[in-house]
N, CA, C and O of each residue as an XYZ file, in Angstrom:
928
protein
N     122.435     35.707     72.406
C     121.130     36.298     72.721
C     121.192     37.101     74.020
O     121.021     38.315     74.130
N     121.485     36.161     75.050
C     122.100     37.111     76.295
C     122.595     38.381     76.375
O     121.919     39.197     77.002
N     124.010     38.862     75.696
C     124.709     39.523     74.663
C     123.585     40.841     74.522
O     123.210     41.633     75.386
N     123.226     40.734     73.106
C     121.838     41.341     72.733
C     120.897     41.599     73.988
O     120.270     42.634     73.764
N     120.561     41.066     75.204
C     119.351     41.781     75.961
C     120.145     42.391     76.759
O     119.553     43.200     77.474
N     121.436     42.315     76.949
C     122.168     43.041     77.930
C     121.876     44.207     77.035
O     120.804     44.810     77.086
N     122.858     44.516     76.208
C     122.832     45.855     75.197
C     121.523     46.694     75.153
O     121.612     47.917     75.044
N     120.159     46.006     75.245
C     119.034     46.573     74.950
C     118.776     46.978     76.246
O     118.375     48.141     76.197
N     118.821     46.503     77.566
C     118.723     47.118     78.556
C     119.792     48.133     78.974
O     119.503     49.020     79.777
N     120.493     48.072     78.676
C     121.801     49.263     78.464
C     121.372     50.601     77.657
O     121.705     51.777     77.802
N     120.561     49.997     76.813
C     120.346     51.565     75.574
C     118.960     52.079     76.700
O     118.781     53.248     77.041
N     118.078     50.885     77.144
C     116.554     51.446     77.480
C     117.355     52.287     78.971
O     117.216     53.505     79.077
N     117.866     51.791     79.646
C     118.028     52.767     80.884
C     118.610     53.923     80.602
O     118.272     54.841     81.349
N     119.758     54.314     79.351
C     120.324     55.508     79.193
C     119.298     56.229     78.712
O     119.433     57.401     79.064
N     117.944     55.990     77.806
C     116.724     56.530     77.522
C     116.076     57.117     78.444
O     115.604     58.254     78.419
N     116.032     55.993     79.655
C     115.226     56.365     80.870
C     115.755     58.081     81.688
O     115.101     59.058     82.053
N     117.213     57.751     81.697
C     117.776     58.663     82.168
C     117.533     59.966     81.509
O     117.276     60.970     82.172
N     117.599     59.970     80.350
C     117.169     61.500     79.758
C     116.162     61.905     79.551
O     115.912     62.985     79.016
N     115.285     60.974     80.005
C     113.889     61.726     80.018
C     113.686     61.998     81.646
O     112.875     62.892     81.886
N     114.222     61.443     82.655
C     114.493     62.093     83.530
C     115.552     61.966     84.238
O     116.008     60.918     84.695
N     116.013     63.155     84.356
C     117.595     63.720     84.662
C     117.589     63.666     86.066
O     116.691     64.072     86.803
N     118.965     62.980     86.483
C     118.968     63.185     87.813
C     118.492     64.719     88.699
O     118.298     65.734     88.031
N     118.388     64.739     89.717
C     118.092     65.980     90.471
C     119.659     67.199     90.298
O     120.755     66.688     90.068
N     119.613     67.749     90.350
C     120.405     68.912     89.831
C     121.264     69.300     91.050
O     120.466     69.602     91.938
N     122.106     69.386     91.347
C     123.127     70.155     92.511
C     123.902     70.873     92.026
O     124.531     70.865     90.967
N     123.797     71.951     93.419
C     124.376     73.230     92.501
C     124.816     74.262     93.916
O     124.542     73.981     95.083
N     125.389     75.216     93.556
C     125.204     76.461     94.899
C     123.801     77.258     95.254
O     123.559     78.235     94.545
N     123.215     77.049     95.900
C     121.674     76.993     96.573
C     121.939     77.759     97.512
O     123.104     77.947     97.862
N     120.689     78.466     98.218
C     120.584     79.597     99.105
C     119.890     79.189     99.514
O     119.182     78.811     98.581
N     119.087     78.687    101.111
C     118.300     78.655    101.849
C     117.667     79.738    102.268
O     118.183     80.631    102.939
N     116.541     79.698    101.891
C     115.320     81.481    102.336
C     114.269     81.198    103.268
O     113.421     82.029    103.593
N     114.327     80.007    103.703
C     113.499     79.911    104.715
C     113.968     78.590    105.062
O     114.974     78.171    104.490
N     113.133     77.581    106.278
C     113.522     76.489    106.626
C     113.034     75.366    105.481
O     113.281     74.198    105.782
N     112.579     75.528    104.606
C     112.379     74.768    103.728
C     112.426     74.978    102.442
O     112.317     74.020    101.676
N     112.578     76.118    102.023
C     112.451     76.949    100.497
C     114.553     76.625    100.547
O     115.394     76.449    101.429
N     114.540     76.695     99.271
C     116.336     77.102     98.931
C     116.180     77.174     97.072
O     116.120     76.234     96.280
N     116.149     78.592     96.823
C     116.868     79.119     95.730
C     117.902     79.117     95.281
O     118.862     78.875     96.012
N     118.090     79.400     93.847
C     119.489     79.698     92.849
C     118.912     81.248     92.647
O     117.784     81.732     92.743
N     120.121     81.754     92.345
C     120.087     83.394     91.618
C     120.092     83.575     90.237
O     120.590     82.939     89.308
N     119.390     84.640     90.321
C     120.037     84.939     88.481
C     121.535     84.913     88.518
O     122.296     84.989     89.482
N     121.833     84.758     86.925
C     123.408     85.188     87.076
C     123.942     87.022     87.293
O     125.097     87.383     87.522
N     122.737     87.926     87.142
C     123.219     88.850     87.304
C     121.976     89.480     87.409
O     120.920     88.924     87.105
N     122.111     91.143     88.021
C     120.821     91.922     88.085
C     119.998     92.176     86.837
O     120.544     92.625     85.830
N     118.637     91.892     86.874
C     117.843     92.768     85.933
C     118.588     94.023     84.854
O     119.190     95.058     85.140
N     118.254     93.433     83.597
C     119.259     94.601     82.968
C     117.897     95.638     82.482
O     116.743     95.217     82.402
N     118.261     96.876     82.224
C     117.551     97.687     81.748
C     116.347     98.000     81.154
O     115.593     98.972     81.193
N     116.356     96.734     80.492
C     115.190     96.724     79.682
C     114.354     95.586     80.423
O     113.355     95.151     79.849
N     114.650     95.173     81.447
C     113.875     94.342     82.314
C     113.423     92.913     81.448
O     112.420     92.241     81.690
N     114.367     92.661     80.453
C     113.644     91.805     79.605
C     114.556     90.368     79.050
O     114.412     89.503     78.187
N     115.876     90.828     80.459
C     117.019     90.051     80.279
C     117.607     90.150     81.742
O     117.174     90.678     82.767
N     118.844     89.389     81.427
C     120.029     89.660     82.943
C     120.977     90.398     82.124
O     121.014     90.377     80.894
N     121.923     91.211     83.090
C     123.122     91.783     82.586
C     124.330     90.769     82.517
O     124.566     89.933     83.390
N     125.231     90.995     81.099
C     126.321     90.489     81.276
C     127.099     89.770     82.337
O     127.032     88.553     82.507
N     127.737     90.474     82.943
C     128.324     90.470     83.943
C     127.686     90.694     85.467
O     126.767     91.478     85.706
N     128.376     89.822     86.483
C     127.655     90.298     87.998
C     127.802     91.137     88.692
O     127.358     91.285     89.830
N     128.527     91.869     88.010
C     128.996     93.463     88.451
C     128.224     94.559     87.797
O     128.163     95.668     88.327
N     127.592     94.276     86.590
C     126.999     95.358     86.170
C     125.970     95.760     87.031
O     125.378     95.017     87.814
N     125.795     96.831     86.882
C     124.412     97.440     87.741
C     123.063     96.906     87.559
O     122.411     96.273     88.390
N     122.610     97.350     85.972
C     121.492     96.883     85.920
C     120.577     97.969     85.455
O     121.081     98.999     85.009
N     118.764     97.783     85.541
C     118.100     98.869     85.891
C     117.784     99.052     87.148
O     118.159     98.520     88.192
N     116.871    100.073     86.837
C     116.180    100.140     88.262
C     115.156    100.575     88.162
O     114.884    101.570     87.490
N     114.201     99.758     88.967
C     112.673     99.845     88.426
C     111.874    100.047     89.684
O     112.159     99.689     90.827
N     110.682    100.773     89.188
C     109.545    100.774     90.413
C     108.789     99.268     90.744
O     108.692     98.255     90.052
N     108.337     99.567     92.016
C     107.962     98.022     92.599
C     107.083     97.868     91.815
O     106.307     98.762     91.477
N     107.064     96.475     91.319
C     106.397     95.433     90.887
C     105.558     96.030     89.589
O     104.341     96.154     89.455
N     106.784     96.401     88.555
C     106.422     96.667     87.435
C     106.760     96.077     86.366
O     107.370     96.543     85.403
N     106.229     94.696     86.586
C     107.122     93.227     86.036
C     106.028     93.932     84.199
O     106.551     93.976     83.086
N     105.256     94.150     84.365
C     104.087     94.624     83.430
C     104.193     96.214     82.829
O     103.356     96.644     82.036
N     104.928     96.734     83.142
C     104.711     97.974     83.119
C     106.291     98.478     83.328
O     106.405     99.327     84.212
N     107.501     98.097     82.668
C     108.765     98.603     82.936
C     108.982     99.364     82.655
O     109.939     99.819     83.281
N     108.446    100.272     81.558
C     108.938    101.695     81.180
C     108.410    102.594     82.125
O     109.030    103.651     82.009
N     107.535    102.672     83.026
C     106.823    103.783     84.114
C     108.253    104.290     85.151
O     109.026    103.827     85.989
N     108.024    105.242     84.596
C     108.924    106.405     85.533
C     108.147    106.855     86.679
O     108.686    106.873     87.785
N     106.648    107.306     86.496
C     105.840    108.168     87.496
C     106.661    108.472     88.965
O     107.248    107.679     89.700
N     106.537    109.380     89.040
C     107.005    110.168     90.887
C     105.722    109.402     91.658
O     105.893    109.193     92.859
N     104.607    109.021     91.135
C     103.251    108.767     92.176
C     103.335    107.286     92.481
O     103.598    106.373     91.699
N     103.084    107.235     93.666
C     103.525    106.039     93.914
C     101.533    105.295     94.211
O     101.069    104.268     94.706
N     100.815    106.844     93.413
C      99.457    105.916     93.003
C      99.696    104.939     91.489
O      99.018    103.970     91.149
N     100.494    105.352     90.987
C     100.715    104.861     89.640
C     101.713    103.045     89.692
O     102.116    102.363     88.749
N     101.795    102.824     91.072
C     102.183    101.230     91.128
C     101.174    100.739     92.225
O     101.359    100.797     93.441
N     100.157    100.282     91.623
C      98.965     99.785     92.970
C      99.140     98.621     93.491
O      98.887     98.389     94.674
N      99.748     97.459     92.387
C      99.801     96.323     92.742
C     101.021     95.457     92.092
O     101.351     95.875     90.982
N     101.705     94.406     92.536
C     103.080     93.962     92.441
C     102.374     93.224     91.138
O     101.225     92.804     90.999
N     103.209     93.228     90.474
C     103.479     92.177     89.329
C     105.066     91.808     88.601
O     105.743     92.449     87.797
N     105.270     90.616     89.213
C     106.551     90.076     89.384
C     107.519     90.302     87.952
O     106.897     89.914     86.962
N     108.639     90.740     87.687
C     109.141     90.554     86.480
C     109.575     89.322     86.370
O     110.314     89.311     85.386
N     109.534     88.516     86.732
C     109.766     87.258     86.669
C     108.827     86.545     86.210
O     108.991     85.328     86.297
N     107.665     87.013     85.634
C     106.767     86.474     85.103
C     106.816     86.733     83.217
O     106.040     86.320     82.355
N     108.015     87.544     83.106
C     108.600     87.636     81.926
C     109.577     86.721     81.332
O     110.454     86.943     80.496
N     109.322     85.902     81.795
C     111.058     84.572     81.735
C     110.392     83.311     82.017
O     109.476     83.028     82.789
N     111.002     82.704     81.294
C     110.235     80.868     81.454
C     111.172     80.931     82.839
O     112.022     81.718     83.256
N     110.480     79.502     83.411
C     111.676     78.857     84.139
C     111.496     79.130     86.213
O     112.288     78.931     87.133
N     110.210     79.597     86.169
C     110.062     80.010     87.344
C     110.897     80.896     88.242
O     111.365     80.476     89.300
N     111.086     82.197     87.778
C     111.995     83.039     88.167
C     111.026     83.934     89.050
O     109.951     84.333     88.602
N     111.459     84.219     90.303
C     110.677     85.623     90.833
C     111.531     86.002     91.771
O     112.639     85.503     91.969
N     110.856     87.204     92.573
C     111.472     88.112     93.173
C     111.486     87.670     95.071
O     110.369     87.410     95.518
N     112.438     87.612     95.885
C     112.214     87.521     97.217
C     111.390     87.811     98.015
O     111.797     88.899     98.423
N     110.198     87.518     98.704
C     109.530     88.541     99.809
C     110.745     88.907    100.830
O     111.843     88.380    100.651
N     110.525     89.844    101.936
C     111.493     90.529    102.818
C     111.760     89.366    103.476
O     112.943     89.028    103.420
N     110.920     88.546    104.169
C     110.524     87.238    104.975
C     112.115     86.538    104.243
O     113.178     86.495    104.863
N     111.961     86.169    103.176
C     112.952     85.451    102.164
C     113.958     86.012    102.330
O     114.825     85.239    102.738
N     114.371     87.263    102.184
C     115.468     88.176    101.898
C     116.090     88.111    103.668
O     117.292     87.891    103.820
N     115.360     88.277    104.685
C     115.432     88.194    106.215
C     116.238     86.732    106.668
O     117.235     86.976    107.347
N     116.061     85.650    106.488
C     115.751     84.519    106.411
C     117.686     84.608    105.475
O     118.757     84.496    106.071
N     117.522     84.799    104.187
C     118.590     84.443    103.761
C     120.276     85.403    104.267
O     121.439     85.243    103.896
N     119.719     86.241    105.113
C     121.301     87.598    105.666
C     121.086     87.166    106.962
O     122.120     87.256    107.625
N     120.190     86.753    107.548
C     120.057     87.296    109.227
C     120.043     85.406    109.777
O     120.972     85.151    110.544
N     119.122     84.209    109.447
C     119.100     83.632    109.830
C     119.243     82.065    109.166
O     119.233     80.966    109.721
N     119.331     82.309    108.254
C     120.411     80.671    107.861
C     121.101     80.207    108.839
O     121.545     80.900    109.754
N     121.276     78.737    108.695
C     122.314     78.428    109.581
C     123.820     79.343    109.436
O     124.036     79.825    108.324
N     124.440     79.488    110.099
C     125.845     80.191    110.030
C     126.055     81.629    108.755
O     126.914     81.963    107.941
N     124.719     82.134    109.208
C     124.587     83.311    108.048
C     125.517     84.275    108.208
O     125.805     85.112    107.354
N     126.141     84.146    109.615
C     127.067     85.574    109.652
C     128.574     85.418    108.817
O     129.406     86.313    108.663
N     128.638     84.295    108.433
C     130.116     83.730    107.788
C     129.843     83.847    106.394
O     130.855     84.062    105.726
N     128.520     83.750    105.605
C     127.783     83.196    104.488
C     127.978     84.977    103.879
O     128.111     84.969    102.655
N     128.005     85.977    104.296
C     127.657     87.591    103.999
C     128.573     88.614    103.944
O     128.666     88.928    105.130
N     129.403     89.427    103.246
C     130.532     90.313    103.706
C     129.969     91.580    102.585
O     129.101     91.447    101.722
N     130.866     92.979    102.955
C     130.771     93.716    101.309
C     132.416     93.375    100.684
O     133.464     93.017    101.221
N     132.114     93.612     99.641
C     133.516     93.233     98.596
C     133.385     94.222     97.397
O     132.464     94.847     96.872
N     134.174     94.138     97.284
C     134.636     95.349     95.897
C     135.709     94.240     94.543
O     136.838     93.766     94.666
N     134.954     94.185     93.635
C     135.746     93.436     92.663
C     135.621     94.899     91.761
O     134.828     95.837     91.841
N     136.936     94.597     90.757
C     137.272     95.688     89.528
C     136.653     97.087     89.986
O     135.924     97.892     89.407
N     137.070     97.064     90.903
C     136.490     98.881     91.570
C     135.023     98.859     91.568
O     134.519     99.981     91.518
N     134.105     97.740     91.615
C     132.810     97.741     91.920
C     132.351     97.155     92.989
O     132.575     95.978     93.273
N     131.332     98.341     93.990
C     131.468     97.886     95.620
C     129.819     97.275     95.497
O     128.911     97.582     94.725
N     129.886     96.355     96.534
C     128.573     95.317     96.528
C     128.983     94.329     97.483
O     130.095     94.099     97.961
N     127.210     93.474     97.774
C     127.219     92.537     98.289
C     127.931     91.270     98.446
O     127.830     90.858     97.290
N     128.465     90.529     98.960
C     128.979     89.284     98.260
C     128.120     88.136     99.238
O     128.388     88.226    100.436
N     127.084     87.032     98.842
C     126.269     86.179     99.658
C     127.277     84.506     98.654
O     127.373     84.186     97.470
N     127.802     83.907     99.961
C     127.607     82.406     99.629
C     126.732     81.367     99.804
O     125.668     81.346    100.423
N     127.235     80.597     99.256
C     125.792     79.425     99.148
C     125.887     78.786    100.115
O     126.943     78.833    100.746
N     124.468     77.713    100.695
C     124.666     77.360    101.734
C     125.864     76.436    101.901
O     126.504     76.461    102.952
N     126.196     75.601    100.875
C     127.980     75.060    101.169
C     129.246     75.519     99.933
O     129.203     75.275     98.727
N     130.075     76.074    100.517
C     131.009     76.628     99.544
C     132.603     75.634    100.263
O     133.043     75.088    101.274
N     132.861     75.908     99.078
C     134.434     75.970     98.999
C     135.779     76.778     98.845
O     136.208     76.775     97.691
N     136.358     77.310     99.554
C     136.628     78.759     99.205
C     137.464     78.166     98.120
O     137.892     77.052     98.422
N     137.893     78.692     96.687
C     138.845     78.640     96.374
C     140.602     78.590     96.296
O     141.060     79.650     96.722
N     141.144     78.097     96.074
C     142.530     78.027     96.466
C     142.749     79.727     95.713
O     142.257     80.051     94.633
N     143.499     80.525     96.495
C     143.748     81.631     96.383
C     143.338     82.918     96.581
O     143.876     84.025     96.555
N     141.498     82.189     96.925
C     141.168     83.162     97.490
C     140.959     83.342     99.015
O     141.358     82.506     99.825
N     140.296     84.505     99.367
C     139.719     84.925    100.878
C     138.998     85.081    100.847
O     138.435     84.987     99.756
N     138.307     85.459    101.945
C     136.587     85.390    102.525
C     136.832     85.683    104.034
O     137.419     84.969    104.846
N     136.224     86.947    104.232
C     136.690     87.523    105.378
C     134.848     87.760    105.642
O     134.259     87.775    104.561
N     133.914     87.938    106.872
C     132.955     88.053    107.107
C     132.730     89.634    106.882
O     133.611     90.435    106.568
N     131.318     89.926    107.116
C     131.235     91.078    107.589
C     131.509     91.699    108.395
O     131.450     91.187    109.513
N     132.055     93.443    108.254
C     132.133     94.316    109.320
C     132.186     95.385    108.241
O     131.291     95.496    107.402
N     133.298     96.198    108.284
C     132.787     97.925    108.063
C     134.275     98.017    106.853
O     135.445     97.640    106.786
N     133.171     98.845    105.986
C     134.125     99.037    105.006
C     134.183     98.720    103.493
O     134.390     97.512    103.614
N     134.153     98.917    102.183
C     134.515     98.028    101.462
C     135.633     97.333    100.865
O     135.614     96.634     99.852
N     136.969     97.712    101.897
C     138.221     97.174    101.578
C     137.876     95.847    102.495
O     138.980     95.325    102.651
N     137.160     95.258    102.996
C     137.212     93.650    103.890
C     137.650     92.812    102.525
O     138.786     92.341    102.471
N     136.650     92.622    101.337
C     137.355     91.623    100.489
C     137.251     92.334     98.965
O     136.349     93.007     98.468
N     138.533     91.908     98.441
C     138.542     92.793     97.676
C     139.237     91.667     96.054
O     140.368     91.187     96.125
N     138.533     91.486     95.046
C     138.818     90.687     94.227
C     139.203     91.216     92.669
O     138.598     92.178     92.197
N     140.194     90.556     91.951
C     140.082     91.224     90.492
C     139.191     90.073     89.898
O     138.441     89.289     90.480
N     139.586     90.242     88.191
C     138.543     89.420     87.765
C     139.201     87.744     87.644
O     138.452     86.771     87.559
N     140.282     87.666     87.653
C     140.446     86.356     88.037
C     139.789     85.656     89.266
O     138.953     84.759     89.154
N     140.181     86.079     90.278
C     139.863     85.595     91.470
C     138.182     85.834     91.568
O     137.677     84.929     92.234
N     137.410     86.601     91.184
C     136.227     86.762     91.292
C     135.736     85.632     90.387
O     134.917     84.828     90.831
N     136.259     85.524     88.976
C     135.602     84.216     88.015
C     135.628     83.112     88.987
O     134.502     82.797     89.372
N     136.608     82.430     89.495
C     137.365     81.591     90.732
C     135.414     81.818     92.070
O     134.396     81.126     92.085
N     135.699     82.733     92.674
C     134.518     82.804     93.229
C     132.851     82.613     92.943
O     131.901     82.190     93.601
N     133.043     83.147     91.640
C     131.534     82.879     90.761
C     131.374     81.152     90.433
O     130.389     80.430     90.279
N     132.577     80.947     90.416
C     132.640     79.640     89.693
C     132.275     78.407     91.019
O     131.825     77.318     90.661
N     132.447     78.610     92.125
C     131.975     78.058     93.211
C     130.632     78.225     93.844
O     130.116     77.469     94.667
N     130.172     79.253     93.373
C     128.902     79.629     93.800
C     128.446     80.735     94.319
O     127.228     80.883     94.421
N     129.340     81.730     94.749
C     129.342     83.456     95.206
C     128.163     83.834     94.543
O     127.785     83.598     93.395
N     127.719     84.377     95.336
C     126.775     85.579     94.700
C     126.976     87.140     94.611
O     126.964     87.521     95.781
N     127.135     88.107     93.870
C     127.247     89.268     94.005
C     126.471     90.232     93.378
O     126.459     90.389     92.157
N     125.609     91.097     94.431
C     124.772     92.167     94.378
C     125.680     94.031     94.244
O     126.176     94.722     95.134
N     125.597     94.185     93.297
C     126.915     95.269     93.013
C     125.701     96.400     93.534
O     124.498     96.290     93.296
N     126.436     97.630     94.393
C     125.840     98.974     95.001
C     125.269     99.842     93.221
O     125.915    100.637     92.539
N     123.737     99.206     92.942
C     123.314    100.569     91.979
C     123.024    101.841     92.244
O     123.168    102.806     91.494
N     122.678    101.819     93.154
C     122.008    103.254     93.815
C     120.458    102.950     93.847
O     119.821    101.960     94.209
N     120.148    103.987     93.410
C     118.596    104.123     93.559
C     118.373    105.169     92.624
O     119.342    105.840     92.266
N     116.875    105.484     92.032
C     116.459    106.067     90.998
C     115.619    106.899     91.604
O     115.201    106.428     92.662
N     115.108    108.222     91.275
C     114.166    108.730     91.379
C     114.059    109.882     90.377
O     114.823    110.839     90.249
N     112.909    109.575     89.670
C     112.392    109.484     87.860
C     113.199    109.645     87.261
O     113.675    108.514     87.360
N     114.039    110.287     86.463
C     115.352    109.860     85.673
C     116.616    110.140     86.216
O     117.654    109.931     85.586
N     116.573    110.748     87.711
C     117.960    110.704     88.121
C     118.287    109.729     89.286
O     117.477    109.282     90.098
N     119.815    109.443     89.209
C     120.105    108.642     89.895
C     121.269    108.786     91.083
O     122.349    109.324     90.839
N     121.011    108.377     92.081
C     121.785    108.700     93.379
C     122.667    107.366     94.155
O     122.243    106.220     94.307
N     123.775    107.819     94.504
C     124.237    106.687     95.687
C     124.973    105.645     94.795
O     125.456    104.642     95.320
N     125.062    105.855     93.513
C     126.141    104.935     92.406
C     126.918    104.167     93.357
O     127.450    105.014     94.074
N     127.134    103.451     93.597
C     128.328    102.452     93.815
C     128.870    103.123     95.359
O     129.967    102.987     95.900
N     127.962    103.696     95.703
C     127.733    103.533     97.213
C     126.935    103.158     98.356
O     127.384    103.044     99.496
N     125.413    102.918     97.920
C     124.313    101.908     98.379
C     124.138    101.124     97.862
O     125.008    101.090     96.992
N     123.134     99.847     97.714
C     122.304     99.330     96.782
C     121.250     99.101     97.538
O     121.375     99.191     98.760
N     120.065     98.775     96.984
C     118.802     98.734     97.309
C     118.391     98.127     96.334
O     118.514     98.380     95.135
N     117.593     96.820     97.163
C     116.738     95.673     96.177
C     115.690     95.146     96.331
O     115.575     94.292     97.210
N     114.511     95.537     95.436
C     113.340     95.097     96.132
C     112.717     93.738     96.841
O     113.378     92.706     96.951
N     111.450     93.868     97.273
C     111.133     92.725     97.684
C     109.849     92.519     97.021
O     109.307     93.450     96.426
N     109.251     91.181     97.098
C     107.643     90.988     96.741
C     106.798     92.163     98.007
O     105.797     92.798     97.677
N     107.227     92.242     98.994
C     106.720     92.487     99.991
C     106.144     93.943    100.131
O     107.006     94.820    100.187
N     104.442     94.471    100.216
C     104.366     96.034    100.566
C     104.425     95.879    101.911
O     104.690     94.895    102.602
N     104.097     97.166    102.221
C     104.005     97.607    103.673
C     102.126     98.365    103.927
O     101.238     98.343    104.779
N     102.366     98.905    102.666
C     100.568    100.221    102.620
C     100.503    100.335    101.071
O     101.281     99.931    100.207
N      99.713    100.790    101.020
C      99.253    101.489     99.615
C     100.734    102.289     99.003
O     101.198    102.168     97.869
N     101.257    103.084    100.086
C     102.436    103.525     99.287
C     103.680    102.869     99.479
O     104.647    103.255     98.823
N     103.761    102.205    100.049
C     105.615    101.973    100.444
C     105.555    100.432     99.899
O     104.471     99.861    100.012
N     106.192    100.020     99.560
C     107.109     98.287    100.248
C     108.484     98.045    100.673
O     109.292     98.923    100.371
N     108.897     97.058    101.296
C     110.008     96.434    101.849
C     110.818     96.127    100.737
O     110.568     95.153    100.027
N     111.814     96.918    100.522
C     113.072     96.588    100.273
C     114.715     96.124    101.322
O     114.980     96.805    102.313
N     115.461     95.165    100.984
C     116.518     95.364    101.186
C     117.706     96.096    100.798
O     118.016     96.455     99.662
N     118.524     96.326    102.217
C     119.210     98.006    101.884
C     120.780     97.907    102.529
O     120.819     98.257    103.709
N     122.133     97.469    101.920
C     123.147     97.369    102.052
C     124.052     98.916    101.640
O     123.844     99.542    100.601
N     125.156     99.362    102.803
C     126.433    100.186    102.333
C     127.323     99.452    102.825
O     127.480     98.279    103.161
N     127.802    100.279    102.797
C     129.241     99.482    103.371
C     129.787     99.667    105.006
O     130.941     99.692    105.435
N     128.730     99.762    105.588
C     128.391     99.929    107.254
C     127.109     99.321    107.831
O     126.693     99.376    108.988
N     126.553     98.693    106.691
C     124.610     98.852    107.390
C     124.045     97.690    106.141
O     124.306     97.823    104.946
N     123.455     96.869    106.566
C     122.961     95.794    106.377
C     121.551     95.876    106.828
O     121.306     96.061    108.021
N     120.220     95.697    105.586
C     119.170     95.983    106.720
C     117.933     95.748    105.624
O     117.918     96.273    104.511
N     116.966     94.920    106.113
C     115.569     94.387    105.720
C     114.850     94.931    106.197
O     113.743     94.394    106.240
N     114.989     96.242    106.816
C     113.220     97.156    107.530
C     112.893     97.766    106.852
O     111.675     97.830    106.685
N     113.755     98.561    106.072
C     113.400    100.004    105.519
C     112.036     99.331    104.134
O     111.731     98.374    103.422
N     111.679    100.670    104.526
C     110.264    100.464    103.380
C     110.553    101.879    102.445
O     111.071    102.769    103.118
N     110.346    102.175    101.246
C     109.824    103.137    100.811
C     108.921    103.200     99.520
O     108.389    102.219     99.002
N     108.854    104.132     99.205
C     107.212    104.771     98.307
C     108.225    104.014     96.874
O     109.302    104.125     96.288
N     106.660    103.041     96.899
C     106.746    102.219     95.421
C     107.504    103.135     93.856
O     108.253    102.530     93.088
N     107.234    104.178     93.708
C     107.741    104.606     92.677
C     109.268    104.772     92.719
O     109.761    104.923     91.602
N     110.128    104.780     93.746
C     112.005    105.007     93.633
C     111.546    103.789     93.068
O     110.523    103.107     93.115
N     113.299    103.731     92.196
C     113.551    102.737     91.172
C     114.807    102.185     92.019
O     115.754    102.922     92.295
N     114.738    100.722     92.442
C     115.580    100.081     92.830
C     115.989     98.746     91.667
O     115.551     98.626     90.523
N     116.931     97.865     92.366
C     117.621     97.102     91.530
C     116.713     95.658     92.031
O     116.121     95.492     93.097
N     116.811     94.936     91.143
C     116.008     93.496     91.283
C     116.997     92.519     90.866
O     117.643     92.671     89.829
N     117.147     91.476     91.672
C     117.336     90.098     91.488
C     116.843     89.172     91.698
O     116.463     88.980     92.853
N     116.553     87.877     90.391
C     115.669     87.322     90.706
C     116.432     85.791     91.111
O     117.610     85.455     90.990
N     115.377     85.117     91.578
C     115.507     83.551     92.163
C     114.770     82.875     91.847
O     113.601     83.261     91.804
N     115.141     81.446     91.449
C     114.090     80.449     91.463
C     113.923     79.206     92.243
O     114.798     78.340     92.246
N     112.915     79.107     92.846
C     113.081     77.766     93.796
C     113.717     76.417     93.180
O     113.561     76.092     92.003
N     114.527     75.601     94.219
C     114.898     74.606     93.496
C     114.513     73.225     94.427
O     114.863     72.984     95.582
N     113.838     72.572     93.695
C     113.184     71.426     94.512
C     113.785     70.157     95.091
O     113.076     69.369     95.717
């Protein structure tokens, strides 16, 4: 009989457990002193209605806060009045950084200047952000920021190796303005929740010399989005 209530408390706690799952650990980003996000696995793809493949792909590029409205090209930057998150297109609590967030996660994390570099994997130049605790991989490097995009430079082995620890990578799309596109795989620019006025908001704005959360411009350029979700 003993026997038997052992077993039954054995089956009821493995029950217990799957109806609630331990807390989740993972590679996490701290965005403020108390907030810490996960990333998408990759930028906003085109149709704003997915992620891209790969973390190198570009992506689209969309006017601010046209989580509602993704096909709008307009030059008028009367034609985006008010943010509406694309992340409100996706279960799962996905949204977009305010600048505050985006500030917070390059400039002041603990030991943010070690956490940030540019890198170039498979001839694609971009961001590279680690999580607040990494491990570098055996074989790879991780050199900080400074000038250039030869500092770290990965193929796709060693980059899977990096993804697989927790790397994050924001690949240089350029920027849009109405169907043409500029600065390919030599800027990137990513929005924020954040306006500034009626016409502009705060985006973040990486090359491969310049790192920078001030710049604002007129809601209609089409920048690249990545989204985050808080993790509790």
């Amino acid at each position: 009989m003993n026997h038997l209530k052992y077993i039954a408390a054995v089956l009821l706690l493995s029950c217990m457990a799957c109806d609630h799952p331990q807390k989740k650990e993972g590679p996490f980003f701290s965005v403020s002193d108390t907030t810490r996000v996960e990333f998408a696995s990759g930028n906003l793809a085109e149709d704003g209605l997915g992620f891209v493949a790969k973390s190198t792909d570009y992506g689209g590029l969309f006017g601010w806060g046209t989580g509602e409205d993704l096909k709008n090209y307009s030059e008028d930057y009367h034609d985006y009045p008010e943010f509406h998150g694309w992340g409100e297109n996706f279960e799962g609590g996905w949204r977009t950084l305010t600048i505050e967030e985006w500030r917070y996660l390059l400039f002041e994390r603990p030991d943010a200047d070690n956490k940030c570099s540019t890198a170039t994997i498979d001839s694609v130049n971009g961001l590279l952000l680690l999580p607040d605790f990494f491990v570098l991989p055996t074989g790879c490097e991780f050199k900080r920021r400074g000038h250039g995009w030869g500092i770290n430079v990965y193929n796709q082995f060693q980059w899977r190796q990096m993804d697989s620890a927790g790397a994050v990578f924001l690949p240089c799309s350029g920027f849009r303005w109405g169907r043409d596109i500029y600065g390919l795989n030599c800027e990137g620019i990513y929005w924020s929740s954040t306006s500034t006025d009626s016409c502009c908001a705060h985006s973040m704005y990486f090359s491969s010399d310049t790192l920078d959360t001030d710049p604002d411009g007129e809601r209609h350029f089409g920048h690249s989005v990545r989204l985050v979700r808080v993790v509790e």
